[in-house]
C-alpha positions as CSV (number, residue, x, y, z in Angstrom):
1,X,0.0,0.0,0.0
2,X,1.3,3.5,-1.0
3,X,1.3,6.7,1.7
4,X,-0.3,9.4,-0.5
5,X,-0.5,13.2,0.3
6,X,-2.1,15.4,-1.5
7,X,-0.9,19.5,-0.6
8,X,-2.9,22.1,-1.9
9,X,-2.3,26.2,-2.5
10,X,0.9,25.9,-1.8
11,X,2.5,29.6,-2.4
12,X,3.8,30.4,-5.6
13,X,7.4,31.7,-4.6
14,X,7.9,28.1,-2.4
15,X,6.9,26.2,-5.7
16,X,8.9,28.2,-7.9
17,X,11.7,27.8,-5.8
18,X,11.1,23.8,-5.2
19,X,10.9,23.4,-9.0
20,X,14.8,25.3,-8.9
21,X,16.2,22.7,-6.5
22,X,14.5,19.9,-8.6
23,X,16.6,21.0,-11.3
24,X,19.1,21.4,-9.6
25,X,19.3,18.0,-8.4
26,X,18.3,16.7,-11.2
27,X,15.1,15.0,-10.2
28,X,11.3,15.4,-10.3
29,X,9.5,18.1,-8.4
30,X,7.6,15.9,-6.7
31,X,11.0,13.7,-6.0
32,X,12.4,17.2,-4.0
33,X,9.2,17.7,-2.5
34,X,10.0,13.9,-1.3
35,X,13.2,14.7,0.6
36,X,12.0,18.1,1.6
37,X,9.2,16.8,3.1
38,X,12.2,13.9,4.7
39,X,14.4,16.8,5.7
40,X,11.6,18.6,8.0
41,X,10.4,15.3,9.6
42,X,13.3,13.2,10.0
43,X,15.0,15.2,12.8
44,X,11.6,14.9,14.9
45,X,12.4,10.8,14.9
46,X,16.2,11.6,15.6
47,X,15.2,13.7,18.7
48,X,12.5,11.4,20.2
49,X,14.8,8.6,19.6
50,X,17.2,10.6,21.7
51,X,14.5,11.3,23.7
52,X,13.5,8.0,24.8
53,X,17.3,6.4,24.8
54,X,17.5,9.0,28.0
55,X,14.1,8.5,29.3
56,X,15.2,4.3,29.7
57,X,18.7,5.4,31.0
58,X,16.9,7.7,33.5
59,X,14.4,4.9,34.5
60,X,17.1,2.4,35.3
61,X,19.1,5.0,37.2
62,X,16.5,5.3,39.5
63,X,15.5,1.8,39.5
64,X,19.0,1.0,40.3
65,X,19.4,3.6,43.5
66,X,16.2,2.5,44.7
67,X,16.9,-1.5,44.8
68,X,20.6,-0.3,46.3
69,X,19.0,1.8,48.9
70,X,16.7,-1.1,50.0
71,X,19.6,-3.6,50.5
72,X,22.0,-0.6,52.0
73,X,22.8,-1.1,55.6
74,X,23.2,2.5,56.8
75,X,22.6,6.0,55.5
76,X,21.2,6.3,52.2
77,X,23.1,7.3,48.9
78,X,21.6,10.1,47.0
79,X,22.7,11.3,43.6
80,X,25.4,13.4,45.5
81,X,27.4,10.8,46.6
82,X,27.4,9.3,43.3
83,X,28.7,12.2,41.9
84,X,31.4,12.5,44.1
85,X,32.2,8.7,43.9
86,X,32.6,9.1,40.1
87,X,34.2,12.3,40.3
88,X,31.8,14.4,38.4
89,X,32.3,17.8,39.0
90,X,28.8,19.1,39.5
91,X,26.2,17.5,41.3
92,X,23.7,18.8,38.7
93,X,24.6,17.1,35.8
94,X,24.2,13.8,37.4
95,X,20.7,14.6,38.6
96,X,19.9,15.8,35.1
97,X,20.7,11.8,33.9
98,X,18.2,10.8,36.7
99,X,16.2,13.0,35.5
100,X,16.1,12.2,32.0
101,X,17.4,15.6,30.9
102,X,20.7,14.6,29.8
103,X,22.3,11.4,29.0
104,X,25.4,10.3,30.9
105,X,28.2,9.1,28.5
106,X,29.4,4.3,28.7
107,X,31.9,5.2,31.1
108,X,30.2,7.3,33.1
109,X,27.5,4.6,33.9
110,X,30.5,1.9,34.1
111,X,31.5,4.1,37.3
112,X,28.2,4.2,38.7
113,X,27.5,0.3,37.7
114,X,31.6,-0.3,39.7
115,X,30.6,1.9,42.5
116,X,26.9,0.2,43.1
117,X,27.8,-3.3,42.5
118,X,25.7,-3.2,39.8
119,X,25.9,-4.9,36.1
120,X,26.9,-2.4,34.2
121,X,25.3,-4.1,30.4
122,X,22.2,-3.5,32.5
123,X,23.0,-0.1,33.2
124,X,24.0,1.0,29.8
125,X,21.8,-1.4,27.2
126,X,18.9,-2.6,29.2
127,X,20.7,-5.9,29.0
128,X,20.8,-9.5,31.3
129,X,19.4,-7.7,34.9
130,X,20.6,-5.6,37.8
131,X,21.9,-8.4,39.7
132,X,22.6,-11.3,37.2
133,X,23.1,-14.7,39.2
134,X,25.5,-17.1,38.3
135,X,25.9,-21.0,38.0
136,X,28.9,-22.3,40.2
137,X,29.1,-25.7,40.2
138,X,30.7,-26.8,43.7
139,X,34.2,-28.6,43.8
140,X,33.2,-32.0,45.6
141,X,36.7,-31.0,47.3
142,X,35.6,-29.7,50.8
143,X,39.5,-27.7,50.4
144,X,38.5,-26.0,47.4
145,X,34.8,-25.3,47.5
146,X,35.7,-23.4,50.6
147,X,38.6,-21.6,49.3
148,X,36.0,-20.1,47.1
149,X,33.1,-19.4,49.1
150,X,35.3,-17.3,51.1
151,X,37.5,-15.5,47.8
152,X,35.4,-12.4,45.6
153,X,34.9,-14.1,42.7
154,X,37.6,-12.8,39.8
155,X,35.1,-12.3,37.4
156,X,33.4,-9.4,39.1
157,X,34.4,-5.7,38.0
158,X,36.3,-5.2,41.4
159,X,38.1,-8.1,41.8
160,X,40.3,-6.7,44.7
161,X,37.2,-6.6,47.0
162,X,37.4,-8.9,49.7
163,X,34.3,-10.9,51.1
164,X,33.2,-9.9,54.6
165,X,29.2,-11.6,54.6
166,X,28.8,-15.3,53.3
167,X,25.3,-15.6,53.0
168,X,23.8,-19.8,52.5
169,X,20.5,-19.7,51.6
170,X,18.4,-23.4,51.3
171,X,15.2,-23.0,49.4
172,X,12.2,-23.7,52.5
173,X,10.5,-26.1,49.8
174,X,10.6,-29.8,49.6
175,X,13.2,-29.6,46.8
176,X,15.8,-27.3,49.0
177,X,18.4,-26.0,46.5
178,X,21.4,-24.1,47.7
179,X,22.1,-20.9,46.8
180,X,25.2,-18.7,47.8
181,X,25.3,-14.8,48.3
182,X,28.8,-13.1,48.9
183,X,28.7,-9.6,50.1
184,X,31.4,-7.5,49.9
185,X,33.5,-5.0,51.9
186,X,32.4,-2.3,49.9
187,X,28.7,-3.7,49.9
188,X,28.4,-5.1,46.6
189,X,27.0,-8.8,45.9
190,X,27.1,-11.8,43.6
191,X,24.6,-14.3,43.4
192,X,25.3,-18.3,42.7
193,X,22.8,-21.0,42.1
194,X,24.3,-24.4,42.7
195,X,23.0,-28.1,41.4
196,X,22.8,-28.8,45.0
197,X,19.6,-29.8,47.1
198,X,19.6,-30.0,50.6
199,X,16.8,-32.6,50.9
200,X,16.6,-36.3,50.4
201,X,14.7,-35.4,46.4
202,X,18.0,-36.4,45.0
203,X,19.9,-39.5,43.2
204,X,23.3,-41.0,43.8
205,X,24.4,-37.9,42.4
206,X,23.0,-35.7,44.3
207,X,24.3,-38.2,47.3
208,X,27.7,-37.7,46.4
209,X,27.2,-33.8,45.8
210,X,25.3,-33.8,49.2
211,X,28.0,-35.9,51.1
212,X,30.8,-33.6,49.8
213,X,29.1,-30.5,51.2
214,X,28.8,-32.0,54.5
215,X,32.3,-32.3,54.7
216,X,32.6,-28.7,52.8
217,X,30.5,-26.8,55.8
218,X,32.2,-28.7,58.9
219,X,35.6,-27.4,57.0
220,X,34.0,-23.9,56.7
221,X,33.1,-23.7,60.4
222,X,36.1,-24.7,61.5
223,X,37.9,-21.4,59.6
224,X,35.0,-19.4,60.7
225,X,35.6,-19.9,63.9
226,X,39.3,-20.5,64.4
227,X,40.6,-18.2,61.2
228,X,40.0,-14.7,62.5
229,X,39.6,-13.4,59.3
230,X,36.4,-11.1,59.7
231,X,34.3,-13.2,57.7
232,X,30.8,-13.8,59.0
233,X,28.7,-17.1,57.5
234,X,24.9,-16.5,58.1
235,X,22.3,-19.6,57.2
236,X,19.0,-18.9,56.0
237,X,15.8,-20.8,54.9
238,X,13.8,-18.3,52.0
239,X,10.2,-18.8,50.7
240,X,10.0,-19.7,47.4
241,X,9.0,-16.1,46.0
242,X,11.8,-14.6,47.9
243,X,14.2,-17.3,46.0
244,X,12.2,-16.4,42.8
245,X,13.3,-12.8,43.0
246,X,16.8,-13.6,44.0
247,X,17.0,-16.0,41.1
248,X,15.7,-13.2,38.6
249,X,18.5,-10.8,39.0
250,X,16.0,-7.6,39.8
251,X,15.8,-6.9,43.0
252,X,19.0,-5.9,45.5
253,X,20.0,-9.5,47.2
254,X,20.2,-7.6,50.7
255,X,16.9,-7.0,50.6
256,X,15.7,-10.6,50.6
257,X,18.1,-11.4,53.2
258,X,16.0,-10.5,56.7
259,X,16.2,-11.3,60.1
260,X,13.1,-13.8,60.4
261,X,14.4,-16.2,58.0
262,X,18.0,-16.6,59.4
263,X,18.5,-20.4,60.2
264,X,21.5,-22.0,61.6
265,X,20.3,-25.0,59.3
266,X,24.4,-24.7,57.6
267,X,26.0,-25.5,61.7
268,X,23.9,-28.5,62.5
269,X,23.5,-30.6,59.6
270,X,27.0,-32.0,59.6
271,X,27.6,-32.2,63.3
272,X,26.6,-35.5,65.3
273,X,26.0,-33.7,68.4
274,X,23.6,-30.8,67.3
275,X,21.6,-32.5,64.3
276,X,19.6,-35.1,66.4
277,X,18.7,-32.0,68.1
278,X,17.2,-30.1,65.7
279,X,14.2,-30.6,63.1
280,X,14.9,-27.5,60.3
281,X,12.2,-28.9,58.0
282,X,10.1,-32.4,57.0
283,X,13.1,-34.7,56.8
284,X,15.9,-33.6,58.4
285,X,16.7,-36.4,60.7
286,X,16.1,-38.4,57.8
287,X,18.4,-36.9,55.4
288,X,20.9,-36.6,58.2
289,X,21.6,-40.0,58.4
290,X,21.3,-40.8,55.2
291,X,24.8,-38.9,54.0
292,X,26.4,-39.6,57.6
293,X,26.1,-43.5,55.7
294,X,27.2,-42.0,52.7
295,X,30.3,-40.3,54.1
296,X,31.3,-43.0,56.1
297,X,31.7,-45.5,52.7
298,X,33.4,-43.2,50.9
299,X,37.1,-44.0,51.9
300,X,38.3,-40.7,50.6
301,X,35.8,-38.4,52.5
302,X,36.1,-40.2,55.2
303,X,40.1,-39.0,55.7
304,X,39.2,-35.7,54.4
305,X,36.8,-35.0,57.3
306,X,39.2,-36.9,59.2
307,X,41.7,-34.4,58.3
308,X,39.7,-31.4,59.0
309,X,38.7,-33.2,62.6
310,X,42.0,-33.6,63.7
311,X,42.9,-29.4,63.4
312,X,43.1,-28.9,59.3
313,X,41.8,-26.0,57.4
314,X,43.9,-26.0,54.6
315,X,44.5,-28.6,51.9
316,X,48.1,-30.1,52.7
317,X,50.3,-29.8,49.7
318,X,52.4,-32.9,48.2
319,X,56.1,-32.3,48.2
320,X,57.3,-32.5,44.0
């Protein structure tokens, strides 16, 4: 289908003048009054364009201070203290990108996105979500996996942060996934969703996975409590909705992280003396006993936690 117009009493002098330029570009009249008709309305499409690129980059901006002011512990950040954090001169231009009135350049919004903790694709493009989780799959190596619950993951845009909050989160559903939340020193965290269930709705594999993270939370209690290092390990138990959310990437992790659903499920469930003591959810006694059997016929385990029993918290290296 063809887009006619049809423009009547159009002055004299302005047709005259039209039928000069089709000449002069060697076209049609009607050809010039084509890409006249282009040249007026075209830079109305470049400016809303513009327009709504800035409106989006405004509406995360504010998005993103409001999700980091929910999960803040402390004062509140306002758009001054980003600007001073970034080293903008002038509070004003940064409120004018929250505003929508100007837009703020990549690499200013890669500062915010390093200073917030934030992804900075998000930030800039709309892209992945403001706090993207990440698959880890845990080293069956109690050793290693704790090496890296307690390390800031390299991968993160400020890989000299150091963790101070170890967050282990079990899913409260008859499934009960394991999900790991590092917080930072400067406040920032990373999100991990793990293979592993913490509930007897698993195979052999799941067993072994299971049995190995046991061992893997005895060891991490033991440098908790012994290491001195500053590093505090919280347990939790999370609806499903709250896991939903975390899972999703949208909303600031601190946030789903309260008070009521701490659990010191993480201390108990490997510890012969406190887990007949306790009843966490449907099953725990159950499940229990069901990897104590599993530890104790796996040879290897077995001197691994044997290890860690008798005063290790570090993997002893082999000599050549």
């Amino acid at each position: 289908m063809f887009n006619k117009i049809a423009i009547r009493n159009i002055p004299s002098q302005i047709f005259r003048t039209l039928e000069a330029l089709a000449d002069l570009h060697d076209r049609s009249t009607e050809a010039e009054a084509r890409q006249a008709l282009r040249a007026w309305v075209e830079p109305s499409f470049v400016q809303e364009s513009r327009n709504t690129r800035r409106k989006g980059v405004a509406e995360r901006l504010n998005r993103m201070l409001t999700q980091v002011n929910a999960g803040r512990r402390g004062a509140k950040l306002t758009t001054s203290h980003i600007a001073e954090a970034i080293k903008e001169e002038r509070v004003e231009d940064v409120e004018d990108w929250f505003l929508g009135n100007k837009e703020p350049s990549f690499s200013q919004l890669s500062a915010i996105a390093k200073f917030l903790g934030v992804d900075p694709d998000w930030l800039k493009h709309g892209d992945k979500a403001l706090y993207p989780p990440t698959y880890e799959r845990f080293s069956e190596n109690p050793f290693e996996a704790v090496d890296w619950l307690l390390s800031w993951s390299p991968a993160a845009a400020a890989s000299d942060s150091k963790v101070k909050l170890l967050h282990l989160i079990r899913a409260d559903n008859p499934t009960g996934g394991l999900y790991i939340v590092k917080e930072s020193d400067e406040g920032h965290f990373q999100t991990f969703c793990t293979s592993i269930h913490v509930s007897e709705e698993i195979g052999a594999g799941g067993e072994a996975s299971l049995a190995a993270l046991f061992v893997t939370l005895e060891l991490l209690y033991k440098r908790y409590t012994k290491s001195g290092n500053g590093i505090m390990v919280l347990g939790y138990q999370l609806r499903p909705d709250d896991i939903a959310q975390l899972t999703n990437g949208n909303t600031h992790p601190g946030s789903l992280l309260k008070d009521g659903s701490r659990s010191m499920w993480w201390e108990d469930i490997w510890d012969s003396a406190m887990a007949p003591k306790h009843n966490y959810w449907p099953g725990w006694k159950s499940l229990y006993e069901r990897i104590e059997r599993v530890i104790s016929a796996r040879t290897h385990l077995n001197e691994l936690r044997s290890q860690i029993r008798q005063g290790a918290v570090t993997m002893a290296r082999s000599d050549g």
